[in-house]
C-alpha positions in Angstrom: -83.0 161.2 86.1 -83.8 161.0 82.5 -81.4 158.5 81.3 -82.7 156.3 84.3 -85.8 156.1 83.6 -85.5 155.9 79.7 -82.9 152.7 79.9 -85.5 151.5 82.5 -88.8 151.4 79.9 -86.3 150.6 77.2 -85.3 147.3 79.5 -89.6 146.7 80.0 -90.3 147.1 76.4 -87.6 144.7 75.0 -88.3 142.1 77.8 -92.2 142.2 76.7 -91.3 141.8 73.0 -89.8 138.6 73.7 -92.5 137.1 75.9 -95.3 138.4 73.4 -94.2 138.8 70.3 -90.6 136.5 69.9 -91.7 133.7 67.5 -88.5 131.3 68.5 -86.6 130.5 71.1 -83.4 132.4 69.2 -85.0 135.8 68.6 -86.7 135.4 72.6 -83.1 134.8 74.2 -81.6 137.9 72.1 -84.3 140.3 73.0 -83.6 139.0 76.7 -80.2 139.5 76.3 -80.6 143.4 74.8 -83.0 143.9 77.5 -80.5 144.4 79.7 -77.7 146.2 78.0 -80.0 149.4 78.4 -79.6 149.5 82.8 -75.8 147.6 81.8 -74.5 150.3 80.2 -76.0 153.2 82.0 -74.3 151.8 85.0 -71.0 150.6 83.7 -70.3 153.9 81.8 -70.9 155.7 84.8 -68.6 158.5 86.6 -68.8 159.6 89.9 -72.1 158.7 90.9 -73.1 157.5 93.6 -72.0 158.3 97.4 -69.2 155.3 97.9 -67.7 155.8 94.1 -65.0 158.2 94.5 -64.3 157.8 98.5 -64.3 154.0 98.7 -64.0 152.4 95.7 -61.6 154.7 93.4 -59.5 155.1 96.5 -59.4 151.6 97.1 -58.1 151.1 93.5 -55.7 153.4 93.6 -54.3 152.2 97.5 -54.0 148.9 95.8 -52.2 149.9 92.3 -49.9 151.5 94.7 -49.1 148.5 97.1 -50.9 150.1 100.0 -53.0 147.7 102.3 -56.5 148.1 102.3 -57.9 146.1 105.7 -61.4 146.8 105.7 -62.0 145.3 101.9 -62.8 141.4 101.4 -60.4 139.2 99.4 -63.3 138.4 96.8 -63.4 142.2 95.6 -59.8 142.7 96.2 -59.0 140.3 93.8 -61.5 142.2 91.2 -59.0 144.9 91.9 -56.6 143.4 90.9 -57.6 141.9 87.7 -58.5 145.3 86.4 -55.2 146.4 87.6 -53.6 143.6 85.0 -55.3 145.8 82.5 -54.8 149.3 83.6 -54.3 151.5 86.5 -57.5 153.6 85.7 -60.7 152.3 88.0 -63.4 152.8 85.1 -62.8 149.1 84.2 -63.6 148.2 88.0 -66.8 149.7 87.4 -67.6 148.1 83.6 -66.6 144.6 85.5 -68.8 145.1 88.6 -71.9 146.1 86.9 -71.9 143.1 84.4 -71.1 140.7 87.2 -74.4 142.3 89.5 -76.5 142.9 86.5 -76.3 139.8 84.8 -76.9 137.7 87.9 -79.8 140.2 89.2 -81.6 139.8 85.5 -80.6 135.7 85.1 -82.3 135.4 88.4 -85.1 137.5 87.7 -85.3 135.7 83.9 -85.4 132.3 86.0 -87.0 132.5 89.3 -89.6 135.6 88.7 -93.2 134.9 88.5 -93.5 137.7 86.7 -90.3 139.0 85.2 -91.8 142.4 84.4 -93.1 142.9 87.6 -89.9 142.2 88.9 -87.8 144.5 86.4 -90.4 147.1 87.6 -89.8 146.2 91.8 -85.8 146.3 90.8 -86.0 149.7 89.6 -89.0 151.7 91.1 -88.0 149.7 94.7 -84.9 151.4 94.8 -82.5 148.2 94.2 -80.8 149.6 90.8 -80.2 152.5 92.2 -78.1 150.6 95.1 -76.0 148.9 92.6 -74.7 152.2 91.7 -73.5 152.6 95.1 -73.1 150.1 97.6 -71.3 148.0 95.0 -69.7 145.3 97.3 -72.9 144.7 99.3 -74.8 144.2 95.9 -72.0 141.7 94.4 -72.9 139.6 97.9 -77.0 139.9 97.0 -76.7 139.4 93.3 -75.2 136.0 94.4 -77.7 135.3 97.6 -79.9 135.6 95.3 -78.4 133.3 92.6 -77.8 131.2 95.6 -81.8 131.2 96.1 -82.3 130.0 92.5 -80.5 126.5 93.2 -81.9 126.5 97.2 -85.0 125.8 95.5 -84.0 122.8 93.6 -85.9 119.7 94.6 -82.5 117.4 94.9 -81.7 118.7 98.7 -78.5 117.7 98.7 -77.4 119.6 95.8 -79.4 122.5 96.9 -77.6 123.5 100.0 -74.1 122.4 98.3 -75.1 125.4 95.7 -76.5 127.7 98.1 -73.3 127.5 100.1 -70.8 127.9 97.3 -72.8 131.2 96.4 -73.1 132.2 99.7 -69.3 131.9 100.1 -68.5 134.3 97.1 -71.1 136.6 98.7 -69.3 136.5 102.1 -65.8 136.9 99.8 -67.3 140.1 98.3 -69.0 141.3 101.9 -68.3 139.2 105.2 -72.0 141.0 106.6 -73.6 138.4 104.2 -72.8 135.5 106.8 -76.0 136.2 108.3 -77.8 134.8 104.7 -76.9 131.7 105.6 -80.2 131.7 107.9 -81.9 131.5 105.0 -81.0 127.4 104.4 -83.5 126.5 107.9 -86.1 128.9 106.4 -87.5 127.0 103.6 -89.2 124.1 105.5 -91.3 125.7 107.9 -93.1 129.7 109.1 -89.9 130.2 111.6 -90.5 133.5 111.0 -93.9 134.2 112.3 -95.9 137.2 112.2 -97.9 136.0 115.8 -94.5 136.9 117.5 -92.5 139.2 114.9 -95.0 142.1 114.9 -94.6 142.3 119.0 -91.1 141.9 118.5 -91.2 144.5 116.0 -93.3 147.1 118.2 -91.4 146.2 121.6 -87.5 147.3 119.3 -89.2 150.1 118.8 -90.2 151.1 122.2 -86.3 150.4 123.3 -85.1 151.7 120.7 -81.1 152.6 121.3 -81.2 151.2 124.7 -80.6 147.9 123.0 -77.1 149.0 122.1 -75.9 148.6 125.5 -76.0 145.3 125.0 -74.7 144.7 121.6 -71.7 147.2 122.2 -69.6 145.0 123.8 -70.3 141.9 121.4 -69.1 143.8 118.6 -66.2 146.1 120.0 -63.4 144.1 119.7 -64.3 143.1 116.0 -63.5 145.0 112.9 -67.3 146.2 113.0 -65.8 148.2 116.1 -66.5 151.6 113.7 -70.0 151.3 113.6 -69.7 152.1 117.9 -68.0 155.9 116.8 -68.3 158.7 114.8 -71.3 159.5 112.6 -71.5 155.5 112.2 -73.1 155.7 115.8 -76.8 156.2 115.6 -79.6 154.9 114.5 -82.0 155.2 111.6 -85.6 155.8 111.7 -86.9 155.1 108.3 -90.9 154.9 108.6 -91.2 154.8 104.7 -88.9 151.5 104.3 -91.3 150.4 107.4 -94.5 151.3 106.5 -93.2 149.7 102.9 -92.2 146.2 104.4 -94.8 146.1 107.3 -97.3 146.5 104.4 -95.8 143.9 101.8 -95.1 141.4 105.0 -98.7 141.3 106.0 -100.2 141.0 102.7 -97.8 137.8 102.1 -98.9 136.3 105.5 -102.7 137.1 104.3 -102.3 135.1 101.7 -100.4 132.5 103.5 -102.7 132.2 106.6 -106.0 132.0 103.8 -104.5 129.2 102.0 -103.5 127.0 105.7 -107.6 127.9 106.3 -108.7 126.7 102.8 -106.2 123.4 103.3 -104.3 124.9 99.8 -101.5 123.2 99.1 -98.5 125.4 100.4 -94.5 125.4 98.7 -91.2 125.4 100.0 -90.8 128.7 98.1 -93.9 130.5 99.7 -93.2 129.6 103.2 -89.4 131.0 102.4 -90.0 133.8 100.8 -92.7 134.9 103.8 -89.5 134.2 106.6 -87.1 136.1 104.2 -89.9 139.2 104.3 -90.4 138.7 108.0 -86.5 138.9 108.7 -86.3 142.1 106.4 -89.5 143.8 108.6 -87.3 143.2 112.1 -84.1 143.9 110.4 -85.8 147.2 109.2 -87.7 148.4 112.4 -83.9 147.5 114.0 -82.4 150.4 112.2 -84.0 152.7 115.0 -81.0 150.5 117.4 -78.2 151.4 114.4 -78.1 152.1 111.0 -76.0 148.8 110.5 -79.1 147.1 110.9 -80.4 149.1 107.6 -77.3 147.5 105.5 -78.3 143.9 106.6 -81.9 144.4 105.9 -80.9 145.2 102.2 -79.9 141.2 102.0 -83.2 140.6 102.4 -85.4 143.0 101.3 -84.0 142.7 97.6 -85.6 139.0 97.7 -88.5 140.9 96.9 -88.2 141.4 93.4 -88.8 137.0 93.3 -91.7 137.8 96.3 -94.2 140.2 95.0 -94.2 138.8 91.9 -94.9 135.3 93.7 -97.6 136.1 95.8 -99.1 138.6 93.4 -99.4 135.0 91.0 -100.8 132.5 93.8 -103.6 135.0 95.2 -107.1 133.5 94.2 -108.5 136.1 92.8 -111.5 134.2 91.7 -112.5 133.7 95.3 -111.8 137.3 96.1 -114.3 138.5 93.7 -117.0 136.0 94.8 -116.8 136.7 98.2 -117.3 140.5 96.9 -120.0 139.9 95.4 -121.6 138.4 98.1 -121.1 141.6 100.2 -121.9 144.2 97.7 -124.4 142.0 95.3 -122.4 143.8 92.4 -120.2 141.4 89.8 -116.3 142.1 89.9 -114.1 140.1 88.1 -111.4 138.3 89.0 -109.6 139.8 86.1 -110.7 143.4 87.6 -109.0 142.4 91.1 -105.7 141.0 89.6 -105.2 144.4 87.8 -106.1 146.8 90.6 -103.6 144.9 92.9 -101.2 145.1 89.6 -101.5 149.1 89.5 -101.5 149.2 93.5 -98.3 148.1 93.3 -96.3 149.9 91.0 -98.4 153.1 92.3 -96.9 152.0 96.0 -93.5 151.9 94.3 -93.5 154.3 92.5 -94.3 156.7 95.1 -91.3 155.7 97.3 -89.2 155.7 93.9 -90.6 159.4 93.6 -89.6 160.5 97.5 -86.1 158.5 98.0 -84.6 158.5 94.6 -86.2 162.0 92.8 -86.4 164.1 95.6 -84.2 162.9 98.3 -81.3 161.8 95.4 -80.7 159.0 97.5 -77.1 157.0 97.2 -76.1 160.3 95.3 -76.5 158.7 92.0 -77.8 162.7 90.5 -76.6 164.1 88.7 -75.9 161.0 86.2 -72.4 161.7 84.5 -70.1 159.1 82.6 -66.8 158.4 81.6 -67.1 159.9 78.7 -67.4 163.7 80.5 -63.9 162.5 82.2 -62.0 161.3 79.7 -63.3 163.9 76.8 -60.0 165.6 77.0 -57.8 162.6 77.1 -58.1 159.5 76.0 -58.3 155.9 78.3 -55.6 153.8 78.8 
């Protein structure tokens, strides 16, 4: 876990050199650039690590570099395959090209969009996300561009928007067709579809049913190639109360903040009331996972928006009002400033405790131990 975590603060420290110390705009886009080479390299070096590497995406390669049909893998990352193909038969390339096309969106994204870009470096890593890059490679080329799709959703000129939205959304359906569903996301940015009045008895009432549900989705999905999800070890359901707890939490602390500034008549964006739907699809899409684990994947399209979220939210909270009306209860002075850095620390002790249980001690996506090509081809040398 050591070389995680040391590429991880490396990645911090260069990104807060060039927001406070970076005396032009020249030396500020280089240490933004070198920031990320540190999580780049760590995950395009890599060997045999994580859970999908060897029995999906090596034997992928390999089907393909020897003219055998793969069905289940979209066009978008077929054609990845072959380009590296051009180059050599060996799938280490795959893996350099992959990470720099998730990694460099991911950090553009974050660069761009974030509040607060170290806050979001910090949710991307300690939230689990890296970590999924390493494995569910295809599912994370489809986010990377959701969420590069986000970027230009937010663009004032509508038109253009949704035209940009939809080309990124296409190449995220090209790389994984589950990513359809992200298209929801265009009718989300206008108004609270997504409401917590009805989502958290929605919420409660999957619960309760649990896998009774599936009776009814079986025979929507049996005759499609999802039809594997119905058998075998695919067939259950996933009751994660961490990754609920987790989302319940961060989705009614957004809709605090949201319902305080509709009773203070605050002025409310297009990118708050979207960002609170996005979090309330990834709470029902979560608590679903008790119906089938499928429902786990889709949440993940979602619930990586949250690295543009917390950040967000953490930055329109008026914590000037909080500490007033604090002092007014207790007669003691608090400080705004206090407030802000408590919730600061609250957070990255919140993530850093699931960090601690899924990825330290539960070696989730198998990314441990951390090898990389190096170890495989000490003994002969690449093509």
């Amino acid at each position: 876990m050591h070389i995680y975590i040391i590429s991880f603060f490396l990645t911090i420290l260069f990104i807060w050199l060039a927001k406070t110390k970076a005396k032009s705009k020249k030396t500020k886009i280089t240490l933004l650039i070198i920031a990320v080479l540190p999580m780049l390299l760590v995950s395009a070096l890599r060997y045999n690590v994580g859970t999908d590497y060897g029995k999906r995406y090596v034997a992928n390669y390999d089907m393909i570099r020897e003219g055998i049909e793969v069905e289940d893998l979209e066009i978008g990352f077929k054609i990845i395959d072959y380009i590296c193909l051009i180059f050599t038969d060996d799938s280490y390339l795959l893996f350099i090209v992959t990470s720099l096309i998730i990694l460099s969106i991911f950090f553009e994204v974050m660069y761009k969009k974030s509040s607060n870009t170290i806050l979001s470096i910090i949710i991307f890593f300690l939230g689990g996300y890296f970590f999924g890059t390493l494995n569910l490679i295809r599912q994370y080329m489809a986010v990377a561009f959701i969420l590069l799709g986000y970027q230009f959703l937010m663009n004032e000129n509508r038109k253009k928007a949704y035209i940009l939205f939809t080309i990124c959304a296409i190449l995220a359906f090209l790389m994984h067709s589950s990513s359809i569903i992200c298209f929801a996301i265009i009718f989300l940015t206008r108004k609270n579809l997504i409401n917590i009045k009805w989502v958290l008895p929605i919420s409660i009432l999957i619960l309760i049913l649990n896998k009774n549900i599936m009776a009814i989705i079986s025979p929507i999905i049996e005759n499609t190639r999802f039809n594997i999800y119905l058998t075998g070890k695919f067939a259950q359901g996933d009751l994660s109360i961490i990754t609920i707890a987790r989302n319940l939490i961060i989705y009614v602390w957004m809709s605090i903040i949201y319902y305080y500034q509709r009773k203070n008549n605050d002025k409310i964006e297009r990118e708050e009331i979207t960002l609170l739907n996005i979090q309330g699809l990834t709470l029902l899409f979560t608590v679903s996972g008790v119906i089938h684990t499928q429902f786990m994947r889709i949440m993940i399209y979602f619930s990586a928006f949250q690295i543009l979220s917390i950040p967000y939210f953490f930055n329109i909270t008026k914590y000037e009002k909080i500490a007033q009306k604090i002092k007014q209860k207790i007669n003691k002075d608090i400080t705004a400033k206090a407030i802000k850095t408590i919730t600061y620390i609250c957070i990255i002790i919140g993530f850093t405790s699931i960090f601690t249980y899924t990825n330290i001690l539960n070696n989730d996506n198998e990314v441990l131990p951390y090898k990389t090509i190096f170890e495989k081809y000490k003994s002969e040398p690449l093509d």
